[in-house]
C-alpha positions in Angstrom: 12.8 23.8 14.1 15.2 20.8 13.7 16.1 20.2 9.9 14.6 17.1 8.5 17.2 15.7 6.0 16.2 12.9 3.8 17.9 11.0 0.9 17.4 13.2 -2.2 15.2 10.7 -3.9 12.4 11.0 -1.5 12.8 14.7 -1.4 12.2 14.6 -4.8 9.0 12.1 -4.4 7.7 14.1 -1.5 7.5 16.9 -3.7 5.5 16.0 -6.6 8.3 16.1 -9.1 8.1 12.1 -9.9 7.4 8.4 -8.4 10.2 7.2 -6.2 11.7 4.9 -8.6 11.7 7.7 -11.3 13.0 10.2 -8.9 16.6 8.0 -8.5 16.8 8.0 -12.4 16.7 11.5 -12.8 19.3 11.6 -10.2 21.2 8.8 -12.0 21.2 10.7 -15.5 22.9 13.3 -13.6 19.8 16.1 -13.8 19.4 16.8 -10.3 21.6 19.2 -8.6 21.3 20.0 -4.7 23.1 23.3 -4.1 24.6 23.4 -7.9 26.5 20.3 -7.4 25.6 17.6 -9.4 23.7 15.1 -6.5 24.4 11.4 -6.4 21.6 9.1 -5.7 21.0 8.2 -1.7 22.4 11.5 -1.0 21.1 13.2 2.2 20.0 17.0 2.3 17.2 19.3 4.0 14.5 20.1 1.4 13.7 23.5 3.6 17.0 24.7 3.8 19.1 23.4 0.3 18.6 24.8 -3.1 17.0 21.5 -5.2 17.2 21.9 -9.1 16.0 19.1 -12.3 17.0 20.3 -14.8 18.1 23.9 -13.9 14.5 24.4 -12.5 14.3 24.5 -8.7 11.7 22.3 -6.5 9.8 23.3 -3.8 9.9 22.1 -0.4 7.9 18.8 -0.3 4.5 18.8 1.4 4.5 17.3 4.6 3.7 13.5 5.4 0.1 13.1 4.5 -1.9 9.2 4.7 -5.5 8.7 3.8 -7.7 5.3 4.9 -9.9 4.3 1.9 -12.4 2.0 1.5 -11.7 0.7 -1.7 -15.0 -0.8 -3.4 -15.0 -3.5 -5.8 -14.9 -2.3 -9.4 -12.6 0.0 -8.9 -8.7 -0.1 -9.8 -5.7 0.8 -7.5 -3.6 3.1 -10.2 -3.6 6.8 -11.0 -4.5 6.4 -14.7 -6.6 3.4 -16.6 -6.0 3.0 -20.1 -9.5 1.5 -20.1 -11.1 4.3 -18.2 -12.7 2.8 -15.6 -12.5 4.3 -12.1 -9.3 4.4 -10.4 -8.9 4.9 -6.4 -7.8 8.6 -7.1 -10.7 9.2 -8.7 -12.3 8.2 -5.4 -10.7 11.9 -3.7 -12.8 14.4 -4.8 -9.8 17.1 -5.8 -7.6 15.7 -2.7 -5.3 14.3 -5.0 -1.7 15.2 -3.2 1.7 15.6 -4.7 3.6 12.6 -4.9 0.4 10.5 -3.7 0.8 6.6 -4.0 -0.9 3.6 -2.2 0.8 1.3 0.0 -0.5 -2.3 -1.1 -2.7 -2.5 -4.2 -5.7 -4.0 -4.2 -7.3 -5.9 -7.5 -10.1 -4.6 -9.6 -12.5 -6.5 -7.9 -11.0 -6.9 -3.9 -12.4 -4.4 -1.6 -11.4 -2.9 2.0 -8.7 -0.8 3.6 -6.2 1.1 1.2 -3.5 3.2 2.5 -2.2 6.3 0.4 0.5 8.9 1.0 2.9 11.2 -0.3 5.8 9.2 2.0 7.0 6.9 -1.1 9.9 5.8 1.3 7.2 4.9 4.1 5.0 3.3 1.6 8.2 0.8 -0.1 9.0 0.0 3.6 5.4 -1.2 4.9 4.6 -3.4 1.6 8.2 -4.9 1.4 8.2 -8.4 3.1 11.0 -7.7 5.9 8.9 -5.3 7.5 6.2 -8.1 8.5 3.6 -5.9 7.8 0.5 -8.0 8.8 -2.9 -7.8 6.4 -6.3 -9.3 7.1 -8.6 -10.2 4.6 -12.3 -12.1 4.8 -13.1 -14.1 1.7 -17.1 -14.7 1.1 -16.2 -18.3 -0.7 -18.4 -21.9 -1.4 -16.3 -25.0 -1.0 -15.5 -26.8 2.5 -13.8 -23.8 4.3 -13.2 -25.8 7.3 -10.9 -28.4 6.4 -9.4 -25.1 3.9 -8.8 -23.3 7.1 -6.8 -26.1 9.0 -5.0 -26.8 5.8 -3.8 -22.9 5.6 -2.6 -23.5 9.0 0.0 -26.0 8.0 0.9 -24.0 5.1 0.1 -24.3 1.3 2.5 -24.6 -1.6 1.9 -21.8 -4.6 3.4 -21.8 -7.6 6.1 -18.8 -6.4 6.6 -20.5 -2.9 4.7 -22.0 0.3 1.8 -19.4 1.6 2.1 -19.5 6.0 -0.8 -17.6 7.3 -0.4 -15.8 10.7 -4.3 -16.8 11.5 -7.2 -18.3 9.7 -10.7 -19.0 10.7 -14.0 -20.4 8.8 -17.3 -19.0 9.4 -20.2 -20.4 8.2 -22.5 -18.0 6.6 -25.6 -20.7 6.2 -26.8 -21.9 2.4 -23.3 -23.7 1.7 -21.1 -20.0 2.3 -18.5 -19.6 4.6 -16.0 -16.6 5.7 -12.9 -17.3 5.8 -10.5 -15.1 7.2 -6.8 -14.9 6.7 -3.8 -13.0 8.1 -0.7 -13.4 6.0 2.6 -10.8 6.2 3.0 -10.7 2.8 1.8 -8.7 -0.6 2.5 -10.9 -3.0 0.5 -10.7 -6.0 -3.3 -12.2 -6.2 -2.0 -14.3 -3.1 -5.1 -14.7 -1.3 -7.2 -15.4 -4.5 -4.4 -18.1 -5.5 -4.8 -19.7 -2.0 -8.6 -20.0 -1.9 -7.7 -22.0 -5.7 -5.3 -24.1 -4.1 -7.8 -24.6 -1.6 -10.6 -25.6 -4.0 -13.0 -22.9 -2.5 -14.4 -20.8 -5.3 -14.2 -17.0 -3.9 -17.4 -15.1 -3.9 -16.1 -11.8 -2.4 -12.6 -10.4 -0.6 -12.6 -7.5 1.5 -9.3 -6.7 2.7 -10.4 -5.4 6.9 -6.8 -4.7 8.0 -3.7 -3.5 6.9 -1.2 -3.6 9.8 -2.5 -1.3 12.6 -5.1 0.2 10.0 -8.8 -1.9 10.3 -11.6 -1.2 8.1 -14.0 -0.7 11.0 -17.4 0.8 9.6 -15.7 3.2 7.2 -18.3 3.1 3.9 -17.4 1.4 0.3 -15.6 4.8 -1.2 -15.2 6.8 1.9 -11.9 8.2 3.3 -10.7 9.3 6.5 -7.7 10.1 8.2 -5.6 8.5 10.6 -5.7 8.3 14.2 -3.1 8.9 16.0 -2.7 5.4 17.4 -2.4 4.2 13.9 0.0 6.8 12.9 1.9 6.3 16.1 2.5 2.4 14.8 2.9 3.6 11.1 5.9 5.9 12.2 7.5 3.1 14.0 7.1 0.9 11.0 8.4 3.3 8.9 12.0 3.4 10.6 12.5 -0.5 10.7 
């Protein structure tokens, strides 16, 4: 079998041992060795064949790339741990939590649909981060005059951290004053379709987030998981070396 060298980070991540971000830290402080020398951060090695030590204790070879689909339900929050307690998309699992498992694109308290996670933290920064194009689709429930909201989120709209350009949006009317109105944006930014409804003086009712990138919701139930197919994982891959 080929080896499959990555940056020492994401070996790191892969493994369980800490996020990403707190896996080049350790590295920085100079508490990671690879093969007893002292490793430098963005250094390449092969997890199944080099000797990986923090702090004098070695690390296992990480688990291989793992992704879950979850329908994320409303009332529910996209971290590991809430200081409040309420439910968090881990607890959603049922014991499947995974070494080194993140999400890739959070999702608000109250915004439901498709949530990727993994244990590829590299994979995960690269499909949320703008240059990657990464297209989502979301279907807001909302009151207000979604049709004239709809050609103006065509033409763009101006938010307070920059102008919003949607890929495709579409009103539906949903009879007794509702409409749907769906939006495809490449971005993640924070709250962003929320923020555009406001700016488009239609008061949201409900947002379900139906695709993220190849990944659609289809009829997966509020809760569920699944895994992915192999088309989608196909697309993911490719994503995941841009």
């Amino acid at each position: 079998m080929a080896a499959e060298t990555m940056r020492i980070q994401r070996a790191l991540a892969r493994a369980g041992v800490a996020s990403r971000r707190a896996s080049e830290a350790l590295v920085a402080a100079g508490r990671v060795r690879i093969n007893g020398v002292v490793a430098i951060t963005g250094q390449s090695c092969d997890p199944a064949a080099d000797t990986i030590t923090v702090d004098g204790k070695t690390v296992a070879a990480p688990a291989a790339p793992r992704w879950i689909v979850l329908h994320k339900p409303s009332g529910v929050i996209t971290t590991r741990k809430d200081p409040e307690g309420r439910r968090t998309v881990f607890d959603l699992l049922g014991g499947r939590d995974l070494p080194g498992l993140t999400y890739v694109g959070r999702l608000d308290y109250l915004t439901e649909g498709v949530l990727l996670l993994t244990n590829d933290g590299d994979a995960a920064h690269k499909l949320t981060h703008p240059s990657t194009g990464v297209e989502r689709t979301y279907v807001a429930t909302v009151g207000g005059n979604a049709v004239v909201a709809a050609a103006q989120a065509r033409r763009g709209v101006e938010l307070d951290d920059g102008l919003v350009q949607v890929a495709h949006a579409e009103a539906r009317s949903l009879g007794g004053r509702l409409w749907e109105l769906e939006v495809t944006i490449a971005e993640g930014r924070t709250h962003e379709v929320r923020r555009l409804c406001k700016a488009l003086d239609l008061e949201v009712k409900r947002l379900v987030r139906t695709r993220y990138g190849p990944v659609a919701l289809g009829s997966l139930p509020p809760g569920e998981t699944r895994p992915l197919t192999r088309h989608e994982r196909e697309v993911i891959d490719a994503l995941s070396q841009v």
